[in-house]
Backbone as numpy.savetxt, mean C-alpha at the origin, in Angstrom:
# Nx Ny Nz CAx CAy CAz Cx Cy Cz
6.56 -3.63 2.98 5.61 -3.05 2.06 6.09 -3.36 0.65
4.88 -3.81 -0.16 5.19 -3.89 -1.41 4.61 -3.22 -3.03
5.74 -2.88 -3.54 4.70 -1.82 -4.61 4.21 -2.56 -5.51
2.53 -2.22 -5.71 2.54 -2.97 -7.31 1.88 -2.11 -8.13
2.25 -2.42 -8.98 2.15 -1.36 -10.55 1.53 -1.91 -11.87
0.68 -2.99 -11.41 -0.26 -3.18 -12.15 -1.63 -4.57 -11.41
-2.42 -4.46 -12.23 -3.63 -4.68 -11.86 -3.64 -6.60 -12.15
-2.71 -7.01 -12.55 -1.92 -8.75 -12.56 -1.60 -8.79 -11.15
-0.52 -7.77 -10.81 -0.07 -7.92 -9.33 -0.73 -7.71 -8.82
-1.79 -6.77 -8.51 -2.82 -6.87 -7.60 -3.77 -7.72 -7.30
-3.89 -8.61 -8.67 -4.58 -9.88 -8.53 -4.22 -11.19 -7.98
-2.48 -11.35 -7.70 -2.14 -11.91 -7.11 -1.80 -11.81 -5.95
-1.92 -10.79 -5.44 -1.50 -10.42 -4.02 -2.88 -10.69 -3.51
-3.92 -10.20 -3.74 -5.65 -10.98 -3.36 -5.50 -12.56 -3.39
-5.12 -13.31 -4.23 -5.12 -14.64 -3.77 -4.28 -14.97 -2.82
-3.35 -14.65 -2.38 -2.36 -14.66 -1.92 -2.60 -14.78 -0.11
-3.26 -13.37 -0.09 -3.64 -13.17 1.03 -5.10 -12.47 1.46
-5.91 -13.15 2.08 -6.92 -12.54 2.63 -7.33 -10.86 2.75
-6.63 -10.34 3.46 -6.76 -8.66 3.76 -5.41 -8.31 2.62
-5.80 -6.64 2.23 -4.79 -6.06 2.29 -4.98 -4.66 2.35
-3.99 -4.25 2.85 -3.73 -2.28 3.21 -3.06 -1.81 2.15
-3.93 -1.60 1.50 -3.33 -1.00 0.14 -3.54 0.53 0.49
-1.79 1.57 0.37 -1.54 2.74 0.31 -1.35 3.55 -0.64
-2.32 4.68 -0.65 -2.05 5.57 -2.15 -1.72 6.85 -1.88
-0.21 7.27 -2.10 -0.28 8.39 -2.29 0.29 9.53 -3.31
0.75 10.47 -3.25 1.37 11.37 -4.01 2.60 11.73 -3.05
3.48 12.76 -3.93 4.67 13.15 -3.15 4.32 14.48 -2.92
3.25 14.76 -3.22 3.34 16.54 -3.05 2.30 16.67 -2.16
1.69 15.28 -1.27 0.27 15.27 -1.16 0.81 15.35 0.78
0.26 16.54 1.39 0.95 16.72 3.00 0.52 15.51 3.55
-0.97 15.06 4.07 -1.38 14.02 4.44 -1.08 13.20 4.31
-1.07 12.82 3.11 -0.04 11.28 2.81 1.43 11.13 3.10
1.97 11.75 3.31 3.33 11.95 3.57 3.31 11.72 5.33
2.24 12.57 5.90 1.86 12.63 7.69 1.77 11.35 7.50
0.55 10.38 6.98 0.28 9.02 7.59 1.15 7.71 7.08
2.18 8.07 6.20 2.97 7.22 5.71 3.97 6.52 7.10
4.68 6.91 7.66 5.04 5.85 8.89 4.36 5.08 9.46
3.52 5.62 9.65 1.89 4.81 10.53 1.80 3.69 9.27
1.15 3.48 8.24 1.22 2.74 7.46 2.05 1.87 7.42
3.34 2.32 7.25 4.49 1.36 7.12 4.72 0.56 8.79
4.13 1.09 9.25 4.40 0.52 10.62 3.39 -0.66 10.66
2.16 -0.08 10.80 0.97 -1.49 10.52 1.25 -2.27 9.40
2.05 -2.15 8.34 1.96 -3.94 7.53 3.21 -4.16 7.90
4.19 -3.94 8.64 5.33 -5.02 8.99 4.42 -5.60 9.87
């Protein structure tokens, strides 16, 4: 998984590759925290 932190990198990661699973979350946020393994599991 890779972080990007701006909207350049995100434009290159679209050429780059066809699909992507882009993950958003917070640290205080329960859900996101629940589906974060699952995530990290589907893009390796």
């Amino acid at each position: 998984m890779q972080r990007i932190r701006s909207h350049e990198a995100l434009d290159a990661e679209k050429q780059r590759h066809e699909y992507l699973l882009l993950k958003i979350s917070a640290s205080w946020c329960n859900p996101c925290q629940i589906y974060t393994p699952i995530i990290e599991s589907v893009s390796a």
